[in-house]
KELO-687043 format. One line per field, with one value per residue (C-alpha): chain; residue number from 0; x, y, z. Coordinates in steps of 0.02 Angstrom, whole numbers, plus 50000, padded with zeros to 5 digits. Layout:
c (A; ...)
k (NUM; ...)
u (X; ...)
v (Y; ...)
w (Z; ...)
END
This chain:
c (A; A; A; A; A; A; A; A; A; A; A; A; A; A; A; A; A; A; A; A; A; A; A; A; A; A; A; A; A; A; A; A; A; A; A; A; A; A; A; A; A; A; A; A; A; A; A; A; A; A; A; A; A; A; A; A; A; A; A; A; A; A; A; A; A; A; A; A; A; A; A; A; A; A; A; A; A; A; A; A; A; A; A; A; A; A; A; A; A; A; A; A; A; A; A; A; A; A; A; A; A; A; A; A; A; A; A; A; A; A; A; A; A; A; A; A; A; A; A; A; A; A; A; A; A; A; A; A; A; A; A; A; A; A; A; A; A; A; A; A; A; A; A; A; A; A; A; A; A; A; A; A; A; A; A; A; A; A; A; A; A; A; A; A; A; A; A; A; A; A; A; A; A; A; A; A; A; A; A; A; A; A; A; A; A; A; A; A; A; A; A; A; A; A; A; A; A; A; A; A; A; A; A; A; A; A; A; A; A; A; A; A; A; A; A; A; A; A; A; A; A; A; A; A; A; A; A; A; A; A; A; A; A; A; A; A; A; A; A; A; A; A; A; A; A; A; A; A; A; A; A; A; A; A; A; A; A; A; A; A; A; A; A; A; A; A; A; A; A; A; A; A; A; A; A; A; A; A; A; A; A; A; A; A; A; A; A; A; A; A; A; A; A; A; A; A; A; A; A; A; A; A; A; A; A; A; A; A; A; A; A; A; A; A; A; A; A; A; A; A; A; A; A; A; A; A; A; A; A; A; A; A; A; A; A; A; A; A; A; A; A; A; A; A; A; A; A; A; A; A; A; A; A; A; A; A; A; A; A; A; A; A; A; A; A; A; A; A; A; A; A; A; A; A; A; A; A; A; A; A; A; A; A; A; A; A; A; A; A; A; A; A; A; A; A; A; A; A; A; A; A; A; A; A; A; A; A; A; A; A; A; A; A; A; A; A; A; A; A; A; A; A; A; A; A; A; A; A; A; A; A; A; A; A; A; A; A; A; A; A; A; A; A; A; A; A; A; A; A; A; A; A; A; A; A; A; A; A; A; A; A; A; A; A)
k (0; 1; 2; 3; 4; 5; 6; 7; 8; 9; 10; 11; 12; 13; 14; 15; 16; 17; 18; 19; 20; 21; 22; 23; 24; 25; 26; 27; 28; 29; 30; 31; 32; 33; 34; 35; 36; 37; 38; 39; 40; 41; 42; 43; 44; 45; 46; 47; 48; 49; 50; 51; 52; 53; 54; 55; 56; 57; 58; 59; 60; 61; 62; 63; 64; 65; 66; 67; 68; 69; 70; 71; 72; 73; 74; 75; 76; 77; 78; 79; 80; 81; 82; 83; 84; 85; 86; 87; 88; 89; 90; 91; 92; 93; 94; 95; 96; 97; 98; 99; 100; 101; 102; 103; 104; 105; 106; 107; 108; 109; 110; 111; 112; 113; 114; 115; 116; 117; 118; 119; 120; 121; 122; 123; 124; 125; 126; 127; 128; 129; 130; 131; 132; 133; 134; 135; 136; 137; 138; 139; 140; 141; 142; 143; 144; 145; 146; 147; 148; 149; 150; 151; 152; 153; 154; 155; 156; 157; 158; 159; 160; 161; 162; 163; 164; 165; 166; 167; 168; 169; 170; 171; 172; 173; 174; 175; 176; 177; 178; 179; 180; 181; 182; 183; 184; 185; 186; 187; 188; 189; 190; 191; 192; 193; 194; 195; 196; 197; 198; 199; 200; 201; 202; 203; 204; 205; 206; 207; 208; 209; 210; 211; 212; 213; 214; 215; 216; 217; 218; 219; 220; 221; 222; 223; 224; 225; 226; 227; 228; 229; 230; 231; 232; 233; 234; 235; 236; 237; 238; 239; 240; 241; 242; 243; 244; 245; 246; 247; 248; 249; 250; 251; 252; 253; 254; 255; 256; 257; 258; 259; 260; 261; 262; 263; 264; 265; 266; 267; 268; 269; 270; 271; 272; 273; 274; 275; 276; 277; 278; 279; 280; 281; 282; 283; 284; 285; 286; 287; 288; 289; 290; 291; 292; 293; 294; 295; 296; 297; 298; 299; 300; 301; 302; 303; 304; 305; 306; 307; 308; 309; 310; 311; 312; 313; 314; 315; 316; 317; 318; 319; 320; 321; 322; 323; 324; 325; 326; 327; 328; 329; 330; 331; 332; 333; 334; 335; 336; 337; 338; 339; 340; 341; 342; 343; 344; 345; 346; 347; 348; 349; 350; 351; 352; 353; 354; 355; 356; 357; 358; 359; 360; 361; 362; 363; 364; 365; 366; 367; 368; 369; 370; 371; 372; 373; 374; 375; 376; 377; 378; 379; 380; 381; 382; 383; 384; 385; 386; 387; 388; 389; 390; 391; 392; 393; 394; 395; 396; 397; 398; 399; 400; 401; 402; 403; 404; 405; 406; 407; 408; 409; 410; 411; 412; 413; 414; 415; 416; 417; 418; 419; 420; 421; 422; 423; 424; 425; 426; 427; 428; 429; 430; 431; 432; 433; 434; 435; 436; 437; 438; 439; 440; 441; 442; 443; 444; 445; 446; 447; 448; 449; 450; 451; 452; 453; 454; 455; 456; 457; 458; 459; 460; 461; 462; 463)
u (57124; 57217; 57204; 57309; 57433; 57453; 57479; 57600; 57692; 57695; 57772; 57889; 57952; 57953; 58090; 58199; 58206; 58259; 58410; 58484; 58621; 58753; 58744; 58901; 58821; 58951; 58967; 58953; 58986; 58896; 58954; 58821; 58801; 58930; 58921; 58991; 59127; 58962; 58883; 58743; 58717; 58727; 58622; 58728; 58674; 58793; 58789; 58857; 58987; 59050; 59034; 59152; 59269; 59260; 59241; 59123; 59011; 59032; 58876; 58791; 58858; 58740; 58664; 58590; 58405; 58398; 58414; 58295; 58195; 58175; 58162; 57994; 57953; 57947; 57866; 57736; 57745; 57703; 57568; 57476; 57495; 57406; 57290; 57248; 57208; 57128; 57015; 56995; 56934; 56823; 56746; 56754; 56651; 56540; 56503; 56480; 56367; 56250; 56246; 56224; 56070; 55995; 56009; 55934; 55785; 55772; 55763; 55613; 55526; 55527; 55489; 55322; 55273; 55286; 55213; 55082; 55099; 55085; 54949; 54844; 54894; 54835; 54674; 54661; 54701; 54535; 54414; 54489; 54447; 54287; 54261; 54332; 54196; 54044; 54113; 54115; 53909; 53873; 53957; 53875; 53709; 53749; 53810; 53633; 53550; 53658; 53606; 53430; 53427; 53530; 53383; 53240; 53335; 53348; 53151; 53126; 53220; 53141; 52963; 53037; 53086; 52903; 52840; 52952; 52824; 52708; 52817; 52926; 52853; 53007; 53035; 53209; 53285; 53447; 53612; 53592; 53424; 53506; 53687; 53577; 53468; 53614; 53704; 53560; 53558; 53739; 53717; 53560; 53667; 53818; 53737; 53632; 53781; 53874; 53750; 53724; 53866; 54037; 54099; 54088; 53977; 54103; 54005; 53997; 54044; 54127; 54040; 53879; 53753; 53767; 53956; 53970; 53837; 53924; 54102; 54004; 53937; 54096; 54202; 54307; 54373; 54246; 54409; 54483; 54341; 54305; 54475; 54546; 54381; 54262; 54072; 54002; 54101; 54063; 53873; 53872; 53945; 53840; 53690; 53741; 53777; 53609; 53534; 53637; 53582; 53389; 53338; 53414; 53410; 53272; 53078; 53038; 52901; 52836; 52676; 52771; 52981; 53020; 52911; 52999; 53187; 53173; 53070; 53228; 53355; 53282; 53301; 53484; 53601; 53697; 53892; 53910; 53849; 53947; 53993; 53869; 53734; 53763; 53779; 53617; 53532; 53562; 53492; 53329; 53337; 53359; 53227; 53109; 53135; 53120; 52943; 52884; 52949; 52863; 52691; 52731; 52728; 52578; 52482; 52314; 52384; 52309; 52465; 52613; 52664; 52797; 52700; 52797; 52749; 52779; 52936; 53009; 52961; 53048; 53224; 53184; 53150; 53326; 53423; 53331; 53371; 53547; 53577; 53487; 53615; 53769; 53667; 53698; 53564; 53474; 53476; 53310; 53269; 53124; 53207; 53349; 53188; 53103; 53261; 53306; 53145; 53165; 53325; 53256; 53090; 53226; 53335; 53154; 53093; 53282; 53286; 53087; 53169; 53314; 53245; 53131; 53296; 53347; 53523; 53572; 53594; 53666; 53750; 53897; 53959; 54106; 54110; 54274; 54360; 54485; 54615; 54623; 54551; 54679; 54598; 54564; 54569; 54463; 54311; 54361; 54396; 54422; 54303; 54331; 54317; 54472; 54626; 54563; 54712; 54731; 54867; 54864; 54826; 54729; 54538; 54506; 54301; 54174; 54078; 53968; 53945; 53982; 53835; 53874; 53769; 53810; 53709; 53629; 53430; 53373; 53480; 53619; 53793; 53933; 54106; 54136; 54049; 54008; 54044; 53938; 53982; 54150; 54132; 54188; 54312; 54442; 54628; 54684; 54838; 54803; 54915; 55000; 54912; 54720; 54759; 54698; 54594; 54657; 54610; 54506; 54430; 54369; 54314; 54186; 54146; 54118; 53922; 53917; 54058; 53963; 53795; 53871; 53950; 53790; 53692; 53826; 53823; 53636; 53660; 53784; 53667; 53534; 53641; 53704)
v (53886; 53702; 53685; 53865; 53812; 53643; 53725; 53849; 53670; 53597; 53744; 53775; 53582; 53607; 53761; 53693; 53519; 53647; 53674; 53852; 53958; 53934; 53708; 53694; 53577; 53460; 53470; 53327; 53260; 53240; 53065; 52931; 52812; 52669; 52513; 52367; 52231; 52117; 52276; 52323; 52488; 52530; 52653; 52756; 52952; 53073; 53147; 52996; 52955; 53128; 53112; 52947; 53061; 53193; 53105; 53111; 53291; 53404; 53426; 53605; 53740; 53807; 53970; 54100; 54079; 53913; 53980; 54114; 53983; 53870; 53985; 54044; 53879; 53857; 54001; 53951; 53782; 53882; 53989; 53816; 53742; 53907; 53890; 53720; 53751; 53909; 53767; 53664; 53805; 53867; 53692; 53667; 53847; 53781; 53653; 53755; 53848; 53703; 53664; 53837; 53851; 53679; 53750; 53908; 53793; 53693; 53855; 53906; 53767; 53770; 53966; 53923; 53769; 53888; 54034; 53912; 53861; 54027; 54097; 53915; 53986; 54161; 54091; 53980; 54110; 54226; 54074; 54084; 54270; 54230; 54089; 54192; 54342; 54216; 54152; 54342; 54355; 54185; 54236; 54402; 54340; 54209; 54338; 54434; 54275; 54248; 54423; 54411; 54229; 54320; 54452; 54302; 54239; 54379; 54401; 54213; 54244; 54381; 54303; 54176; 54307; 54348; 54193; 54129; 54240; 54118; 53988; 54003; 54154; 54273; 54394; 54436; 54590; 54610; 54671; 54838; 54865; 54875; 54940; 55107; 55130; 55106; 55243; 55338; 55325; 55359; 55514; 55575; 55557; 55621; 55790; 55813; 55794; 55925; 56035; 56055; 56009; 56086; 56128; 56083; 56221; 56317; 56310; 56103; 56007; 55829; 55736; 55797; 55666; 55686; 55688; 55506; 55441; 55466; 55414; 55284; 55213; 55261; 55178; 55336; 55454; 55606; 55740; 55666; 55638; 55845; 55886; 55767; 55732; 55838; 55853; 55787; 55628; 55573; 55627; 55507; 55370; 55395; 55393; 55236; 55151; 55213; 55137; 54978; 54941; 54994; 54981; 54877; 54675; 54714; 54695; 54859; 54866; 54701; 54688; 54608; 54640; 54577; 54397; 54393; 54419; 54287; 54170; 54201; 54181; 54008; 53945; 53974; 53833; 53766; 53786; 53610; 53557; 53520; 53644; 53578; 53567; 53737; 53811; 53704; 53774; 53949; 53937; 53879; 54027; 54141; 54045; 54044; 54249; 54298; 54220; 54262; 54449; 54449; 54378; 54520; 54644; 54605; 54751; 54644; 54611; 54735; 54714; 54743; 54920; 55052; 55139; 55203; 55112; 55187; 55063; 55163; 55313; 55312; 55253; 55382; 55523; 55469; 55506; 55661; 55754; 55669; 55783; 55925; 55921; 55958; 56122; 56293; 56341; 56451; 56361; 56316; 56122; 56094; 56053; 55941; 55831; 55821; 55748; 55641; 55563; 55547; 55460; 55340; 55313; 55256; 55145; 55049; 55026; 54956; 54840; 54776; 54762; 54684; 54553; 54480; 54413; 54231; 54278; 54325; 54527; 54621; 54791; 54739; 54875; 54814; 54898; 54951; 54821; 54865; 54835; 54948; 54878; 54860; 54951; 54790; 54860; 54690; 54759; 54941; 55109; 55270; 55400; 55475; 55668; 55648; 55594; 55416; 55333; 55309; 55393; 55251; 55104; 55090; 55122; 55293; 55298; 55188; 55346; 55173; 55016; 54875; 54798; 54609; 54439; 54268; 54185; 54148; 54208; 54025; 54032; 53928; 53976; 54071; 54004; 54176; 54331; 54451; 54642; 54737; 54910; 54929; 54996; 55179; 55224; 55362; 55307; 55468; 55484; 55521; 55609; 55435; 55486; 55486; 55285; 55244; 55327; 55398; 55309; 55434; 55450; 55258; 55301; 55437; 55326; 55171; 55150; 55212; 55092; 54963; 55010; 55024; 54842; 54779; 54855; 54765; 54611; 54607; 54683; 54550; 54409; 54501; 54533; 54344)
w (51810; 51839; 51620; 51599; 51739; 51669; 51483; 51545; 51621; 51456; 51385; 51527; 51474; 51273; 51314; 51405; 51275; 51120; 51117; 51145; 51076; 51226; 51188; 51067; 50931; 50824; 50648; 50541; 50384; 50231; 50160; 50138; 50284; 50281; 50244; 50342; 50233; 50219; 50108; 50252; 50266; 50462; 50554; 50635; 50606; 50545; 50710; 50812; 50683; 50697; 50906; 50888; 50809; 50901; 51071; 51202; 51209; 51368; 51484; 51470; 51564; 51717; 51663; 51749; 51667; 51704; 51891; 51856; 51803; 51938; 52074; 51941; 51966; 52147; 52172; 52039; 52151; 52313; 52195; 52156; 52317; 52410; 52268; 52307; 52497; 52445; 52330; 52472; 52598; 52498; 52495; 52652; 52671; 52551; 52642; 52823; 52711; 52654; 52835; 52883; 52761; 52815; 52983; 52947; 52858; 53010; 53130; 53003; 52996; 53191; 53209; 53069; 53220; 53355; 53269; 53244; 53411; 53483; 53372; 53449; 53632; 53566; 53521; 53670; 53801; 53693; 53749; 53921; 53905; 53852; 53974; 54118; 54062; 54051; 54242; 54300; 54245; 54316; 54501; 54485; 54470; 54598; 54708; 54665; 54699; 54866; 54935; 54887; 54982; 55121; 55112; 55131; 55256; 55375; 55337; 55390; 55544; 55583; 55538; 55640; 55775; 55782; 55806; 55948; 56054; 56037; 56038; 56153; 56268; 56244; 56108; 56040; 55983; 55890; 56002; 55890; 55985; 56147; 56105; 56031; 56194; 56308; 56215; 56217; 56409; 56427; 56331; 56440; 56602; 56531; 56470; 56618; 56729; 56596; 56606; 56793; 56867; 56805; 56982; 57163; 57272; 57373; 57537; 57485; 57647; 57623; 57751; 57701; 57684; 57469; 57464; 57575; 57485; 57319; 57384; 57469; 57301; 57220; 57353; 57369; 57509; 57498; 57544; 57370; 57264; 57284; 57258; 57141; 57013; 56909; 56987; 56838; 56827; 57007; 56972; 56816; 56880; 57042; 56937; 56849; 57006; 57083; 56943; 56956; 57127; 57130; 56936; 56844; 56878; 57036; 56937; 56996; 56837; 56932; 57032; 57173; 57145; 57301; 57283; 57109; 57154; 57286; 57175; 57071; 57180; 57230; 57075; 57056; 57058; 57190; 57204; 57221; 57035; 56907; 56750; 56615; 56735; 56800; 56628; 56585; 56722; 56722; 56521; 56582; 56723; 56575; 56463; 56628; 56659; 56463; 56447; 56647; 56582; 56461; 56547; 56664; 56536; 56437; 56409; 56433; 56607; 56726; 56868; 56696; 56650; 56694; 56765; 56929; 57084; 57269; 57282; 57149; 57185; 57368; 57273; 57147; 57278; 57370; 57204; 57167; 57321; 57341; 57166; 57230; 57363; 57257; 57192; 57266; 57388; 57234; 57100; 57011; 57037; 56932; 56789; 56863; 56929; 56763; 56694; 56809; 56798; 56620; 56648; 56792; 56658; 56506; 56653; 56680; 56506; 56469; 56621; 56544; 56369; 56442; 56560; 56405; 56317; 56340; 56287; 56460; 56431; 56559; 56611; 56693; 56826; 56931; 57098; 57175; 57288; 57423; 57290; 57150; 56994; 56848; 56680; 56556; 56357; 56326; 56447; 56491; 56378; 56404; 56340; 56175; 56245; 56343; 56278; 56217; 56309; 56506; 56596; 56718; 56709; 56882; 56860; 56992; 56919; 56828; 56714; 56641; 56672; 56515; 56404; 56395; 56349; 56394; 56270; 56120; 56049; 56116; 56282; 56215; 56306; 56232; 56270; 56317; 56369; 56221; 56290; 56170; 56262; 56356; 56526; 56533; 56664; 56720; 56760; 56796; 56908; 57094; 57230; 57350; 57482; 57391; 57359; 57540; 57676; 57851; 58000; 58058; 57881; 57864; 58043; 57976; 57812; 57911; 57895; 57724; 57672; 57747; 57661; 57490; 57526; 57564; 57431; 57308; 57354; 57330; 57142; 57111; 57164; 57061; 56907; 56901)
END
C-alpha cells in the first residue's frame, strides 16, 4: 500500500515537469552554433540564444488544475496520514493482543494448577471420607464396648451391693426401690379414701372425737375443714400423718421400740458441736441404725419380723375406729378394716426397708405451724388430678408427705437433701375468716392442739 502511493507520487511529479499546452514555448533558429572571433564554437543552445533575443520568458499563468491538483493532494496527504495512524493502531492492537493472549496463557496455565489443585483437595477430602467412616466404626464399637463395661459395672456394683451385707451389716437398695413402694402406698390411701369417703355424713358433728382428732393432726379448725375440704383429702392426709407419728421412724417391727428410740436418741449429737463433727456423727448414727436394722430383721432372729405386736395393734385399733367414725351409722366396716390393715402392714415393711439404708432415707411430712406454710415448687407439688397448678400459694393440706435422703449408699453426706418424691399438698383458697380460729373455737381444740403438738415434736426428734 506505501509502494502504490509512493508510485502514484512519482507520477504526480513527472506531470507537472512536462510541459503543457497553456506554457508559450519560444521559437528558435536553425543556424549552427556560433563561434566566438578566436574560432571556438560556444555552447549556448538555440533556445537561450533565441531567449537573449527575445528577452526574459514570463512565469506560467496559475491554472485551475493545478488548484484541483493540490487540494487532490492534501487530501491524499490527510488520506496517508489517517492511514498511517490507522498503521500504527493496529500495531498497537496487535500488540494488546499478544499481551492479551499471553495473558489468557498465563490464566490457563493457572486454571490447569488449580484444577490440579482442586482435583488433589477432591481426592484428599475422599480419604477424609474414608477416614471419618473408619472413625464412625471405631466409636461405635467403643461405644459397644463402653455400654457393655457400663453393663459389668453395674453388675460389680451390684455384686458389690450384695456383699456390703457382710461387710458392712447394711444392705442397699437403689432410690427406684423406694420411690415405687412409696407410690404404691400413696395410691393405696388415696383410693381407699376415694372409695369410701366422697362426702361428709350429714348427722357428722364437728367436735366429735374423729373430726378434732383429724383437724387436730391436720392443725385445722374442725367447722372449716367440713365445710371448706373434701372427706377424702382430710382422711388421706390424716392417714399419712397417723402413720408419720406412730409408724414410721418409731421400730414398731422391734422387740423393744421404746429401748431402741431412746438408745437412739442418746446417741444424737449435741447442739454445741461443730458442723463436720455433727455431719460426721449423724453418718455413723445412720451407719449404726442400717446394720442394728438389719440384725433386727434377720429372719434367724426369733424377736425380728413384722409380725404385729400389741404396741401396734393399740395405734392401729385408734386409726381404725377414728375412720369408722366418719361412716354413716350403716355402713358395712369389714372391708374398710381389712384395708386399712393392709395399708398400716405396707407403712411397716417400708419403715423396715427404710431404716436398713445408710443413706439417711426419710419421708419428710412438715406439720402445720401457727403460720401458714408457703407452697415451695423445690419440695411441694400439687397433684396431677386437679389442676396441676396451685391457686394459692399458701399450703391449706399435706395429702403426702416428701421422700428425701441425706446421703450417700456408704453414709457419706450430700451437700444437699435429695427429695426423691415432692410432698403433695392443697393450696386452695379459703374464706378470711377460715385462716384463724375463734376464741371460743381454740377454747374447744385446746387439748387436741396440744396433743397433736406433742406428738410432733416427738416425730421430729424421731425423723432427724
Amino acid at each position: 500500500m506505501e509502494y502504490q502511493a509512493s508510485q502514484y507520487e512519482m507520477s504526480l511529479d513527472q506531470r507537472n515537469k512536462e510541459p503543457t499546452s497553456e506554457t508559450p514555448l519560444v521559437q528558435g533558429c536553425n543556424s549552427a552554433p556560433s563561434t566566438d572571433k578566436h574560432g571556438d564554437t560556444n555552447s549556448i543552445s538555440p533556445y537561450e540564444s533565441s531567449a537573449a533575443m527575445v528577452g526574459p520568458a514570463l512565469p506560467p499563468r496559475p491554472s485551475r488544475q493545478l488548484k484541483a491538483d493540490d487540494v487532490f493532494d492534501i487530501q491524499l496527504r490527510d488520506l496517508q496520514r489517517a492511514l498511517d495512524t490507522e498503521v500504527k493502531k493496529n500495531k498497537q492492537y496487535e500488540g494488546l493482543l499478544g499481551q492479551s493472549r499471553k495473558k489468557v496463557q498465563e490464566l490457563n496455565q493457572v486454571l490447569s494448577h488449580s484444577t490440579a489443585k482442586v482435583e488433589e483437595s477432591k481426592g484428599l477430602l475422599n480419604k477424609s471420607h474414608e477416614r471419618e467412616d473408619k472413625l464412625n466404626i471405631a466409636l461405635d464399637q467403643t461405644t459397644a464396648e463402653a455400654e457393655e463395661y457400663k453393663a459389668l459395672w453395674k453388675q460389680s456394683a451390684a455384686d458389690l451391693n450384695s456383699h456390703l451385707v457382710n461387710d458392712r451389716g447394711f444392705k442397699p437398695f437403689d432410690d427406684r426401690f423406694f420411690i415405687e413402694k412409696v407410690m404404691l402406698l400413696r395410691r393405696n390411701i388415696r383410693d381407699f379414701a376415694y372409695q369410701y369417703y366422697d362426702d361428709w355424713p350429714a348427722d357428722i358433728k364437728h367436735y366429735s372425737n374423729p373430726i378434732s382428732e383429724m383437724a387436730d393432726m391436720l392443725d385445722l379448725d374442725p367447722n372449716c375443714m367440713c365445710r371448706d375440704f373434701n372427706p377424702s383429702s382430710i382422711v388421706r392426709g390424716y392417714i399419712w400423718g397417723f402413720l408419720d407419728n406412730h409408724v414410721f421412724g418409731r421400730f414398731i417391727w422391734a422387740k423393744n421400740p421404746p429401748a431402741m428410740r431412746e438408745l437412739l436418741d442418746s446417741l444424737k449429737p449435741s447442739k454445741e458441736s461443730s458442723p463436720a463433727n455433727h455431719k460426721e456423727k449423724v453418718r455413723q448414727i445412720d451407719l449404726w441404725k442400717a446394720r442394728t436394722s438389719v440384725l433386727l430383721q434377720d429372719p434367724l432372729n426369733p424377736h425380728g419380723g413384722s409380725k404385729r405386736k400389741e404396741s401396734q395393734q393399740e395405734s392401729f385399733n385408734e386409726l381404725t375406729n377414728n375412720l369408722i367414725g366418719l361412716l354413716p351409722p350403716n355402713a358395712k366396716t369389714k372391708d374398710l378394716s381389712e384395708q386399712v390393715s393392709s395399708i398400716w402392714d405396707d407403712a411397716v415393711r417400708l419403715d423396715m426397708d427404710m431404716n436398713t439404708q445408710a443413706s439417711g432415707l426419710q419421708l419428710y411430712y412438715r406439720h402445720h405451724e401457727r403460720k401458714p406454710m408457703a407452697f415451695d415448687n423445690t419440695k411441694m407439688e400439687v397433684e396431677q388430678e386437679r389442676d396441676g397448678s396451685p391457686s394459692s400459694d399458701i399450703v391449706t393440706c399435706i395429702l403426702a408427705p416428701a421422700l428425701r435422703r441425706r446421703g450417700e449408699a456408704d453414709g457419706t453426706r450430700l451437700a444437699e437433701r435429695a427429695y426423691l418424691l415432692k410432698m403433695l399438698v392443697l393450696c386452695q383458697a379459703r374464706d378470711e375468716r377460715t385462716q384463724g380460729q375463734k376464741q371460743e373455737e381454740r377454747e374447744h381444740a385446746h387439748p387436741g392442739i396440744i396433743r397433736a403438738a406433742a406428738s410432733n415434736l416427738r416425730s421430729r426428734f424421731m425423723n432427724y
